[in-house]
GUDO-171056 format. One line per 5 residues: for each residue z negated, y negated, x negated of N, C-alpha, C. Coordinates in steps of 0.05 Angstrom, whole numbers. Example, Ala and Ser with C-alpha at 12.3 -4.5 7.8 and 13.67 -1.06 7.14 Angstrom:
% residues 2
-156,114,-264,-156,90,-246,-156,66,-264  -142,45,-257,-143,21,-273,-157,-1,-258
//
This chain:
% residues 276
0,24,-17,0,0,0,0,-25,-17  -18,-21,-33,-18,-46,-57,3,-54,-78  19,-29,-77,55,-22,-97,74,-37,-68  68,-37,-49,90,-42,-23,76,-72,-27  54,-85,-31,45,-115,-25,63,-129,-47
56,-116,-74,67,-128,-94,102,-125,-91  115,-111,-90,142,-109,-84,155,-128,-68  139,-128,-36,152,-145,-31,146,-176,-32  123,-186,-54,116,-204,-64,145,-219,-82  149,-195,-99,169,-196,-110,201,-200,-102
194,-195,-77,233,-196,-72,226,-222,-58  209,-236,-50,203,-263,-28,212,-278,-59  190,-281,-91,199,-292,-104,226,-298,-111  239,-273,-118,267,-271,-121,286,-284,-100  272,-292,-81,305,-293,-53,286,-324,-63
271,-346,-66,257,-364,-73,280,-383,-97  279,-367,-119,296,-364,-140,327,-365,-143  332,-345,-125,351,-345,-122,376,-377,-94  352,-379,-81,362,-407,-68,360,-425,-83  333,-427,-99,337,-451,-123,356,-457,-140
372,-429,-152,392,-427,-166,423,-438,-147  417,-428,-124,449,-436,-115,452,-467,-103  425,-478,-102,420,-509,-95,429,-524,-132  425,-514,-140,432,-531,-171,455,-525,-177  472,-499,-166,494,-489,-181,523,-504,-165
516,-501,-130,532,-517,-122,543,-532,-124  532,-557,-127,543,-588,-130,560,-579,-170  546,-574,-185,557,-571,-204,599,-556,-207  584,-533,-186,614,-521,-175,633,-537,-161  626,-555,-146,642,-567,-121,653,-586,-144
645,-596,-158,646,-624,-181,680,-605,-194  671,-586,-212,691,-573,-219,709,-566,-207  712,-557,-178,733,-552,-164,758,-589,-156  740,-596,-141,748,-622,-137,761,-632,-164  756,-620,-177,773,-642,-208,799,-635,-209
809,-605,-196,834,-596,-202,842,-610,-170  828,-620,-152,839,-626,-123,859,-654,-123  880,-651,-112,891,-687,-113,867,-705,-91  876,-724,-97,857,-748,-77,865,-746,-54  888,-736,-43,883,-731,-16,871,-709,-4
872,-682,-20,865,-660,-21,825,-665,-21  817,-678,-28,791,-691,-35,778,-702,-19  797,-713,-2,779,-732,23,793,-721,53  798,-696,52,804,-681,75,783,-670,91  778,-668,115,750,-666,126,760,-647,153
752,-622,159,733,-614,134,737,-607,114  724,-607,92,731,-602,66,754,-578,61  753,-569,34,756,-534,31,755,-538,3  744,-519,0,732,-508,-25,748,-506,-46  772,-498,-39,790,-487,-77,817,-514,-66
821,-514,-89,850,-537,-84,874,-524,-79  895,-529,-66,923,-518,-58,934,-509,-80  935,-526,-99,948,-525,-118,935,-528,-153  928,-518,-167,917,-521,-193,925,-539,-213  906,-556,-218,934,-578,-235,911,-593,-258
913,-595,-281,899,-611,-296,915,-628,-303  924,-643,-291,933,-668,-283,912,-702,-285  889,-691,-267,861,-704,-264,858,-704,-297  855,-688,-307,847,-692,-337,858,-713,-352  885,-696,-367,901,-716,-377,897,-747,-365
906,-753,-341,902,-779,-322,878,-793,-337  854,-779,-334,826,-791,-346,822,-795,-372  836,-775,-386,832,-783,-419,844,-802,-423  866,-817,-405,886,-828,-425,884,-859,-410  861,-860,-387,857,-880,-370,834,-889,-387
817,-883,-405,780,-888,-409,789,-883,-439  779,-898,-461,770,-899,-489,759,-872,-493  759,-845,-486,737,-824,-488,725,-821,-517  751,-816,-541,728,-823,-566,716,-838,-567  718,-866,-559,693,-885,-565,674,-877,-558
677,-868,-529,647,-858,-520,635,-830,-533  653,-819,-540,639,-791,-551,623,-810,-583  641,-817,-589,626,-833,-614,600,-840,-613  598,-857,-592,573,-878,-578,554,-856,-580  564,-847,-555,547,-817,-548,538,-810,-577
553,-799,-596,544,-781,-609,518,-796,-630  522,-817,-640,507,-834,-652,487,-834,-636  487,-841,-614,460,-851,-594,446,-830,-593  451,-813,-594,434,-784,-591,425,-776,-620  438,-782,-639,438,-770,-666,406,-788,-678
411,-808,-673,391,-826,-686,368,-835,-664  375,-816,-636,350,-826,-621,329,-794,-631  348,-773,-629,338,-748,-634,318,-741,-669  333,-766,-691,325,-760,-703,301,-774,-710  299,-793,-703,276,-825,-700,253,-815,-686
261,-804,-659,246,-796,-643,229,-778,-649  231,-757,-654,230,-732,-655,207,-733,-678  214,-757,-703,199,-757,-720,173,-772,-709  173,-793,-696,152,-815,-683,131,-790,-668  146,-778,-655,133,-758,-635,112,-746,-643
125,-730,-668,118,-709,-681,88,-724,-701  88,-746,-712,69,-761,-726,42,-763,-704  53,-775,-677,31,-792,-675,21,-768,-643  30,-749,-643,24,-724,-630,1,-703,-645  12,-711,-674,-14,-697,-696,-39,-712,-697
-28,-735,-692,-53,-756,-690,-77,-756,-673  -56,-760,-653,-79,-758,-623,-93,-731,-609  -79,-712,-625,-96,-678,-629,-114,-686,-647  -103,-682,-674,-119,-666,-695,-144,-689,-702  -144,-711,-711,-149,-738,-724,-172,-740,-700
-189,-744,-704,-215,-756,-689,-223,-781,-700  -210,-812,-677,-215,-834,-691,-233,-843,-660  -244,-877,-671,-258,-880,-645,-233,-903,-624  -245,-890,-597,-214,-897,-581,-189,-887,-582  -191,-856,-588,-163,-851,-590,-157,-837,-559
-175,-829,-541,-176,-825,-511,-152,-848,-507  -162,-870,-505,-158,-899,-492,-133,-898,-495  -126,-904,-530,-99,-911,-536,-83,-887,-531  -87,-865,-520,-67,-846,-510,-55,-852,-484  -78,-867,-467,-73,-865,-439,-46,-894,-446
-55,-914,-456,-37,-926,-459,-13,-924,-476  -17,-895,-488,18,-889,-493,28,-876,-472  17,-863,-455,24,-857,-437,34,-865,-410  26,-888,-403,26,-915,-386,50,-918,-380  76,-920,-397,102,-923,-381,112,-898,-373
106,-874,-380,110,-848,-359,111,-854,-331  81,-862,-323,72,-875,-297,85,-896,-286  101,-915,-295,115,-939,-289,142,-934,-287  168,-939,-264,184,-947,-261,201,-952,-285  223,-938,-303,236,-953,-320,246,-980,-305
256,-979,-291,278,-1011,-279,252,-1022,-284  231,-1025,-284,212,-1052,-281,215,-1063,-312  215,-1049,-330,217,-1060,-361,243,-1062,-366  267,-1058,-349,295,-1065,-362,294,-1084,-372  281,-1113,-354,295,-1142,-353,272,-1142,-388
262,-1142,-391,240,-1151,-419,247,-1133,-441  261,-1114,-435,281,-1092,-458,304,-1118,-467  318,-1122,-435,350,-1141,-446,348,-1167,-457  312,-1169,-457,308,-1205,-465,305,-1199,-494  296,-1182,-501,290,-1174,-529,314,-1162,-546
331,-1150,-538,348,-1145,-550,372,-1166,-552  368,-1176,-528,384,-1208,-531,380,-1233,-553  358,-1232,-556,345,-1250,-573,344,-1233,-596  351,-1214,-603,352,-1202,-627,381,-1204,-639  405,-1211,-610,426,-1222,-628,445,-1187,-619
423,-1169,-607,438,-1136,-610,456,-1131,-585  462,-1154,-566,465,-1146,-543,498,-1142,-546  514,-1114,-537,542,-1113,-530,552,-1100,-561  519,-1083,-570,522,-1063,-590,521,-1037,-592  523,-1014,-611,515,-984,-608,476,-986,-614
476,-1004,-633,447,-1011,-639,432,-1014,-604  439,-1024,-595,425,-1034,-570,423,-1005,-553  428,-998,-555,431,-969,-541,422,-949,-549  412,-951,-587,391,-930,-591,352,-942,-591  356,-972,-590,323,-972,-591,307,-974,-569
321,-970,-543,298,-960,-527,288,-932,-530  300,-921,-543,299,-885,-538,289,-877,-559  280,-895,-584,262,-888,-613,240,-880,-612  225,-881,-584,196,-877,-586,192,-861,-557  171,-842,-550,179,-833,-520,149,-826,-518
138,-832,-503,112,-823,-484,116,-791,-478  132,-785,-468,142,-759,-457,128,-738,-489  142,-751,-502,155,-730,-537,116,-727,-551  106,-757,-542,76,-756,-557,65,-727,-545  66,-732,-513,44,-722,-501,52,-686,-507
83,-685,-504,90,-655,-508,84,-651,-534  81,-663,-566,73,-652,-592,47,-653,-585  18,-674,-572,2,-664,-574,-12,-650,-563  -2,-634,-538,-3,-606,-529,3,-583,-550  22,-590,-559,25,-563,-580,11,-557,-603
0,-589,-618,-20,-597,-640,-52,-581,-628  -45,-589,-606,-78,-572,-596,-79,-547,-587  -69,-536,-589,-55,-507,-592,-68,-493,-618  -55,-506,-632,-60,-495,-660,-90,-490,-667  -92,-464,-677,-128,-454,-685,-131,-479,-698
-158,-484,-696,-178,-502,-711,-175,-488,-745  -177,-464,-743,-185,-435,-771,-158,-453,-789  -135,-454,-785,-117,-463,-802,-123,-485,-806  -128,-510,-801,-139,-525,-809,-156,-537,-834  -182,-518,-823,-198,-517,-831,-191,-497,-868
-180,-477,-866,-169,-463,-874,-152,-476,-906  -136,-500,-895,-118,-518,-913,-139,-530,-930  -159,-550,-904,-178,-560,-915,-194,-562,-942  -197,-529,-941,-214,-512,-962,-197,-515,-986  -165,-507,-979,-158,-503,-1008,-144,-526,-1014
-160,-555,-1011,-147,-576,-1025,-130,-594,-1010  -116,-585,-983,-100,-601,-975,-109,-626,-955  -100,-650,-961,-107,-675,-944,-94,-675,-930  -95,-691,-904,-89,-693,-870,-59,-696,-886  -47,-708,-900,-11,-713,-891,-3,-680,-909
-24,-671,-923,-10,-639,-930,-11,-629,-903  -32,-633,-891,-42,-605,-871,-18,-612,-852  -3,-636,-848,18,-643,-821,40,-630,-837  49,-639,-853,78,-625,-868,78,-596,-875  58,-582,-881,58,-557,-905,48,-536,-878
33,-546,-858,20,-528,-838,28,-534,-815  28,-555,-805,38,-556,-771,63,-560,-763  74,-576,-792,113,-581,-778,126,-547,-778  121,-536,-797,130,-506,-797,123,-489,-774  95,-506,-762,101,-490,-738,105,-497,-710
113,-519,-711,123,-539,-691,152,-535,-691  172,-511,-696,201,-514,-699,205,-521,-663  191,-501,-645,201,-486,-624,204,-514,-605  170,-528,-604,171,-558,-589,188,-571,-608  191,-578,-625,209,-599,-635,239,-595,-630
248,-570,-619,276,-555,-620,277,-570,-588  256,-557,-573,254,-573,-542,251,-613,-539  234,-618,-561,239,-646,-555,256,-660,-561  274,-655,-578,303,-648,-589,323,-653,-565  321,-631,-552,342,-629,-528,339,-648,-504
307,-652,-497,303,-669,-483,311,-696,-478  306,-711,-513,314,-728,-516,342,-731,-517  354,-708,-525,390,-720,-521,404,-713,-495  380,-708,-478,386,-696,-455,379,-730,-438  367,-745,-447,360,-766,-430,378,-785,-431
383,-783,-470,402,-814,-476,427,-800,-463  441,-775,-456,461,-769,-452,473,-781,-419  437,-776,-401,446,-792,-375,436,-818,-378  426,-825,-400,422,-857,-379,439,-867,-380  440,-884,-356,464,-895,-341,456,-932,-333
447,-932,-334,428,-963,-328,423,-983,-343  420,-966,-376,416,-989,-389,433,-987,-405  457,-972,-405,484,-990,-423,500,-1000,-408  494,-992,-375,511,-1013,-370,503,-1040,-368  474,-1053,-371,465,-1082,-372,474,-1086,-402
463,-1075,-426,466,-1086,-441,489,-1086,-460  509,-1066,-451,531,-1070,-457,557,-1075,-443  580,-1089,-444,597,-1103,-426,625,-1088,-434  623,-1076,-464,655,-1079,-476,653,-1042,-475  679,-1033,-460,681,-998,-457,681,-986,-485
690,-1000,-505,689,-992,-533,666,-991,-536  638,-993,-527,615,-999,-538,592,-983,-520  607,-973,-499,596,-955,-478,589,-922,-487  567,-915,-481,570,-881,-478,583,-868,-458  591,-850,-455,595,-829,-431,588,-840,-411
555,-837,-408,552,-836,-382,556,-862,-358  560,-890,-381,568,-910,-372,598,-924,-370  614,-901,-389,632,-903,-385,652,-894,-360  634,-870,-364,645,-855,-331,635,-871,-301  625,-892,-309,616,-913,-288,643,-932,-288
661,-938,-300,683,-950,-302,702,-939,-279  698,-911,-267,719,-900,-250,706,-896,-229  684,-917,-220,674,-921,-186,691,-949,-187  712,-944,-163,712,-972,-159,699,-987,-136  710,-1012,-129,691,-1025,-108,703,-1020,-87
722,-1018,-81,734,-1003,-52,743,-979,-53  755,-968,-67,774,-944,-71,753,-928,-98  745,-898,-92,751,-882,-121,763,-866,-119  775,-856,-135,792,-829,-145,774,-806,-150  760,-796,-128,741,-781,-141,753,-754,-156
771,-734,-156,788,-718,-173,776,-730,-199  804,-751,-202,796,-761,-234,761,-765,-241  752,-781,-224,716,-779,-227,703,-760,-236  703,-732,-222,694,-715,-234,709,-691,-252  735,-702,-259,744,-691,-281,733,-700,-306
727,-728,-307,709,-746,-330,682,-731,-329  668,-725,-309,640,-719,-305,641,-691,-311  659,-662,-319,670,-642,-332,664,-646,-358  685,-663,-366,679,-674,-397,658,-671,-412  648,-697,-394,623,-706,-399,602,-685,-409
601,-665,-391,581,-646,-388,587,-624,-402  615,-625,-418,614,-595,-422,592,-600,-454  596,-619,-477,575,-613,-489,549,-603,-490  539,-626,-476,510,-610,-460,505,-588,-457  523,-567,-439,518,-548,-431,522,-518,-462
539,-529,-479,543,-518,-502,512,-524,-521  503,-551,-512,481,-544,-531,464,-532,-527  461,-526,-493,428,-516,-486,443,-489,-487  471,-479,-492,465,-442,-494,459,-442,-518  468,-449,-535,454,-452,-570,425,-457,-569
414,-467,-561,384,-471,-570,375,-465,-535  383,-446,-520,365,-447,-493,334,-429,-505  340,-412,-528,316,-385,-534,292,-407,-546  297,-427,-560,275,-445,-579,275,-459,-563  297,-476,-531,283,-490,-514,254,-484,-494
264,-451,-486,239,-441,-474,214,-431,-480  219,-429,-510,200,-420,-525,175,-443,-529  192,-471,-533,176,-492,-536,161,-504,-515  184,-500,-487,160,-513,-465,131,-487,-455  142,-468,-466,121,-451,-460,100,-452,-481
102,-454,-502,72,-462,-531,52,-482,-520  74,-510,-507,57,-528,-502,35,-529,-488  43,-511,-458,21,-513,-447,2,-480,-452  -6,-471,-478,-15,-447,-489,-44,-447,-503  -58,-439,-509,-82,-447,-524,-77,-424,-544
-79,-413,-572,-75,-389,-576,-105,-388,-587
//
């Protein structure tokens, strides 16, 4: 009776799972179909699912309508130097607010934590005044220094920093090593798995934001992806085909990077919340 409770515990999870999966997979599918659809084929109601005719047409059309290297460029920089900046900031001041017993370090966590809790749009306008007055505005620069530092990246390294036995530590301690040995020689070695995940996260964020290159940047040469592909809403008319043939594009890197690192992505969000 107790093998029949759990069983069918199990197939309720699974049919659970399995709706969750076809609620995320859909829209992703419909996106892809619609790209091979013409625009009239697209706004036929009711819909239908596969297009009459197969045509990467939408493609070509979009590559040769939109700067796309520039943006892959953008893109690739903006991610390269937010992932690598970041990642490092994270990783420092995550060891900090674990390991380091200073007075007020409670406090000043909550307030790194503080814009988690807050609205990004409320700090746009005091982001574009500062980078304006810095002279950066309608640059690639402008587009990697919001994303240098992340609340998100602290709190996930110092979940994982507190993880770690006290015994190693203590352990280094003994044979000589000072707090910046014990972070380099003992905890980055074993921080691959979260740092592989905060990694992705972060190029997973600069990849969609969408909001703040388009304020602070004006010129499509100077755009990422995801603001670039904002160029093909228009104000009366879109072409949605070509739309989400760009939004294909767009996505196929992404999806190449998380099968490459999906085993060290899951590995990492699971350490964090772990005590060993």
């Amino acid at each position: 009776m107790h093998k029949k409770r759990i069983a069918t515990s199990h197939i309720f999870i699974y049919i659970l799972l399995g709706i969750g999966a076809i609620v995320m997979i859909v829209p992703f599918l419909w996106s892809i179909l619609t790209s091979f659809k013409t625009l009239s084929e697209s706004l036929e109601f009711p819909p239908k699912l596969f297009p009459a005719d197969w045509s990467f047409k939408n493609y070509t059309d979009v590559w040769h309508a939109l700067p796309f290297p520039y943006f892959f460029w953008n893109t690739f920089v903006m991610i390269a130097v937010r992932v690598v900046v970041s990642t490092a900031l994270c990783a420092l001041a995550g060891f900090a607010f674990a390991r380091i017993r200073f007075k007020g370090s409670n406090i000043l966590f909550l307030l790194v934590l503080l814009p988690m809790m807050i609205p990004g749009q409320v700090y746009i306008l005091p982001q574009y005044l500062l980078v304006s007055d810095m002279g950066l505005a309608n640059t690639v620069t402008a587009l990697i220094i919001p994303g240098i530092a992340s609340a998100f990246g602290t709190f996930l390294m110092r979940q994982f920093f507190m993880s770690v036995p006290d015994e190693l530590e203590e352990a280094a301690t003994l044979d000589g090593c000072n707090t910046v040995q014990i972070f380099f020689k003992i905890m980055l070695p074993l921080a691959k798995a979260p740092l592989t995940s905060l990694a992705i996260f972060t190029s997973l964020f600069a990849w969609k934001d969408l909001m703040w290159p388009l304020i602070v940047n004006m010129s499509p040469e100077k755009m990422p992806l995801s603001s670039g592909l904002a160029l093909l809403q228009g104000q009366y008319t879109t072409n949605y085909p070509q739309l989400m043939a760009g939004s294909v594009i767009a996505t196929i890197p992404m999806v190449i990077l998380f099968i490459i690192f999906q085993k060290k992505f899951v590995q990492g969000v699971a350490s964090t919340g772990s005590k060993n």
